[in-house]
N, C-alpha and C positions, 0 to 999 in steps of 0.2 A: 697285202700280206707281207709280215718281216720274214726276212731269210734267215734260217735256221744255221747255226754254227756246224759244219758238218763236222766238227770234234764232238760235239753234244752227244753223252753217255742215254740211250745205251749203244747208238745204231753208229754212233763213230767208232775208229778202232784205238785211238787214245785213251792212256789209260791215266789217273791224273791222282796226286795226292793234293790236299788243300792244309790250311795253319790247323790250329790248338786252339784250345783255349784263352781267344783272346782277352776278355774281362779280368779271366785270373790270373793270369801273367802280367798284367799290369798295374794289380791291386797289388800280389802279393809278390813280384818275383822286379818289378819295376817298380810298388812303392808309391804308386799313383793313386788318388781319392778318387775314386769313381761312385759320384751318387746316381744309386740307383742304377747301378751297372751298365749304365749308360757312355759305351765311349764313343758315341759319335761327337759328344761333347767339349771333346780334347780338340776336334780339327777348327775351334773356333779363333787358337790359337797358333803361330809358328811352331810352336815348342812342342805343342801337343799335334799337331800335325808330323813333327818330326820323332814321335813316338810311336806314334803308328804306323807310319814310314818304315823304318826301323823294323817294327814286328815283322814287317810282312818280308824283307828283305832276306833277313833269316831262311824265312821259309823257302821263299825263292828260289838260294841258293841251294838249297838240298835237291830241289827239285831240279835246277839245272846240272846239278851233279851227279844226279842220278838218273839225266834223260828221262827225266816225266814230265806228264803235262801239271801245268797249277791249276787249281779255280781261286778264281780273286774273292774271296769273299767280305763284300766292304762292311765298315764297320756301325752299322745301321741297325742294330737287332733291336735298340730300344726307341728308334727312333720315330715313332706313332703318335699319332694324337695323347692320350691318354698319358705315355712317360714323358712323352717332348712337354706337356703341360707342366707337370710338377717341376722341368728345368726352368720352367719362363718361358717354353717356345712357343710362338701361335705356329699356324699353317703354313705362314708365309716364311716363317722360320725356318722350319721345319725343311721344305722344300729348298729352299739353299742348306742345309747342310746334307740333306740326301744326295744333291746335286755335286756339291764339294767332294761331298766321302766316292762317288762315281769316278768326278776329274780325276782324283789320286788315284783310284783302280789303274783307271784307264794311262796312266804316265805311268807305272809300275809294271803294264800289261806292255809296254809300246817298247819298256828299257827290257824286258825278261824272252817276251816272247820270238819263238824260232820252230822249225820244222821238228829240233828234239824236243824242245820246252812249248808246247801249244797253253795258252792261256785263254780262260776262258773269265769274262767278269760276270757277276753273281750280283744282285741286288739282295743283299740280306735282309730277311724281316724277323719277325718276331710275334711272340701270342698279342695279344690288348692284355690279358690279366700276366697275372702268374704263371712261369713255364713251368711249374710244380704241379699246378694245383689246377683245374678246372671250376673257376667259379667264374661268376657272372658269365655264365653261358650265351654265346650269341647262336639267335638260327641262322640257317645258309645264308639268306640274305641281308640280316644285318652283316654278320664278316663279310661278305662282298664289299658291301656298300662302306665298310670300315676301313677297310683296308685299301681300296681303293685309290685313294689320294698318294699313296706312298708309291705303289705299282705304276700308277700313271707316271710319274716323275721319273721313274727308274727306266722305264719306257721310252720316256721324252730323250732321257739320259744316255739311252744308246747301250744299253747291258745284255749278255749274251741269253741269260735267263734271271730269273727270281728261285729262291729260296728260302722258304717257312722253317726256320727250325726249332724244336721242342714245342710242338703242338701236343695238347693233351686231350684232346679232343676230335671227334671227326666232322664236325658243322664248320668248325672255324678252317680248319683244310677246304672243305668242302666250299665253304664263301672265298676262298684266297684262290682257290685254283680258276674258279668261275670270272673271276675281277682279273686277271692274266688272260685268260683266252680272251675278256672283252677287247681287249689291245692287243690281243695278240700275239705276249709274250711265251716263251715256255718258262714252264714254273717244277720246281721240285718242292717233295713234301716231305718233312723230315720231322718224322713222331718221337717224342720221348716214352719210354716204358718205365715200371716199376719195376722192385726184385724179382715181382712173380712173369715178367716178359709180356704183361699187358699194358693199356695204357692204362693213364690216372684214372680217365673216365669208363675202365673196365671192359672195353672191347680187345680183342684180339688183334695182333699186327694184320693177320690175315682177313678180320672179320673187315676194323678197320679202312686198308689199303680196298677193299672190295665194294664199302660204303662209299668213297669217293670217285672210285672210277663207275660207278654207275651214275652217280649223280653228278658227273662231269663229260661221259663219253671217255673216259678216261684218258683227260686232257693230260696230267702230271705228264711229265718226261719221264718222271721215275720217281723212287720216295728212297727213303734214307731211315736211317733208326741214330737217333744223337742224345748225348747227355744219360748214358746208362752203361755202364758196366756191361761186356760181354758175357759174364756168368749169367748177368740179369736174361737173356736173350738167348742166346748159344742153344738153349735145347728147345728152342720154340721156332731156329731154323732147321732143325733136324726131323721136322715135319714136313712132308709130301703135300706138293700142289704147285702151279702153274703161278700164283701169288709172288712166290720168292724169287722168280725172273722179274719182278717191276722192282725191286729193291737193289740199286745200283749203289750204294753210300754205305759208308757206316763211319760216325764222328762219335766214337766211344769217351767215356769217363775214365780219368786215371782210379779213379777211386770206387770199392765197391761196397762201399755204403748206401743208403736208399736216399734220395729225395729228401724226406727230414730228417736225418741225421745230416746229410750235408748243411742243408738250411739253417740251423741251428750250432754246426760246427766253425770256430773263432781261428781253425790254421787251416791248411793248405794241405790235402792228402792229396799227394803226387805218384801216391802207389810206385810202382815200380815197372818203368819206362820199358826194357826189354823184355821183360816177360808183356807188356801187353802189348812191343810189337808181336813176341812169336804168337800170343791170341788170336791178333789179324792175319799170321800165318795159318791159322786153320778156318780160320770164319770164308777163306778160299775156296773151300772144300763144301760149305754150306749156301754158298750165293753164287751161282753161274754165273750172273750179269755184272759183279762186284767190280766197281770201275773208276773210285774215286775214295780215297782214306786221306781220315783227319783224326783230330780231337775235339773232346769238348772239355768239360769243367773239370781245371787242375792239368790238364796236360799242357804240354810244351814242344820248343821244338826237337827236345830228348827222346819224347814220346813218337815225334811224325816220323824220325831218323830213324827209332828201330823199326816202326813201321815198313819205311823205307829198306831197310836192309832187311828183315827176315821176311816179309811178306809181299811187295810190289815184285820184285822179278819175276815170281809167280803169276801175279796179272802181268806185267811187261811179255812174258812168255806166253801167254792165254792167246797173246792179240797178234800174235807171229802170224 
């Protein structure tokens, strides 16, 4: 049996914020080609290793500065069979660079972390399709069986948990979380939503999160909601049930456009960085268990900063 981090949200008392939007801080804010929004890609070189590097230090330091915990979340979201193919990568590829993106955690985890700064490393994954869109549907056990090879590595790797983000669907959660307990990892689920606070594939956060803890024993550690706007969401936790205690994350959108309007948009909507920290100042108010703030698409480290200032002292204070 692997030992469990006892920082691990929700039963640790650490409370932790994590980066932004990594892919578009580097497309659009560092100027970087990213095909196929793939940056694991960059660690193939020095340079591009030392961009990534770089990103995550930013964050770091906020976190050190503000006595929080980090989660390391490496830079692996595309890195699956299926995207690793269109770069050229086979399997064997594939698994040294999962393995590489891990070492860098883990050297960035060894420089940062402390009794105020607790770090925790994150195997990042990612859907096989589209984080938009729900096609090519896998059932539970093809995503087991898919995902699989990645989780094993991460595993071999030595990471504190895994992390699915922007699932639009509850089968492919459902095969990921299954493929983590085989090893033994813990694993976080992190659902994307539409404007109307469901997912792509039309279930309920609540209906959702309740589909997978039944057909897991409800392995997750916990789930998250990422890649959406808190307008999108905000009144769907304003609903009563025991649900919204397994919902420890939130890696919101700068931007509150839907899904295809972002898809389809050529610049960079950065929305405005302190009005949606003081957002995450109320979503406090709607998640007991809320134990970890980030970003997703178009945010920065502007964004985690106000996070940081209008809303973490308020979980830092929860955990007194």
């Amino acid at each position: 049996m692997s030992t469990r981090n006892p920082h691990l949200p929700p039963h640790g008392r650490a409370k932790f914020i994590t980066d932004g939007g990594l892919e578009t801080t580097l497309i659009f804010h560092d100027g970087i080609d990213l095909p196929h929004f793939a940056s694991f890609d960059l660690l193939k070189t020095e340079e591009g290793c030392a961009h990534i590097t770089a990103y995550y230090e930013r964050y770091l330091e906020l976190a050190k500065n503000a006595q929080a915990g980090f989660i390391l979340e490496s830079p692996t979201w595309r890195a699956n069979r299926d995207w690793g193919a269109k770069l050229g990568y086979d399997e064997a590829a594939l698994a040294e660079m999962n393995h590489k993106a891990i070492a860098l955690m883990t050297d960035l985890r060894d420089r940062y972390h402390s009794a105020a700064t607790p770090c925790l490393i994150s195997g990042n994954i990612g859907p096989r399709g589209d984080g938009y869109v729900p096609s090519d549907r896998m059932t539970v056990n093809q995503a087991r069986a898919y995902h699989a090879p990645q989780i094993v590595t991460f595993a071999k790797a030595g990471v504190d948990l895994v992390s699915v983000v922007t699932i639009n669907y509850p089968e492919e959660a459902m095969g990921i979380a299954l493929a983590c307990r085989d090893v033994d990892i813990p694993c976080v689920i992190a659902f994307t939503v539409e404007t109307d606070g469901n997912l792509p594939s039309g279930e309920t956060l609540r209906e959702a999160i309740k589909m997978v803890d039944d057909e897991t024993g409800a392995y997750p550690a916990y789930y998250m909601i990422n890649c959406a706007h808190p307008d999108h969401f905000r009144d769907r936790l304003k609903e009563h049930g025991d649900w919204k205690n397994r919902i420890c994350g939130v890696r919101a959108n700068a931007s509150r456009q839907s899904h295809a309007e972002l898809d389809a948009c050529e610049h960079l909507d950065d929305g405005d960085p302190d009005e949606l920290g003081q957002l995450y100042h109320d979503l406090v108010d709607l998640l007991p268990n809320l134990a970890v703030m980030g970003g997703c698409c178009g945010t920065d480290h502007r964004h985690v900063a106000a996070m940081t200032k209008h809303a973490f002292p308020r979980l830092a204070g929860s955990a007194q």
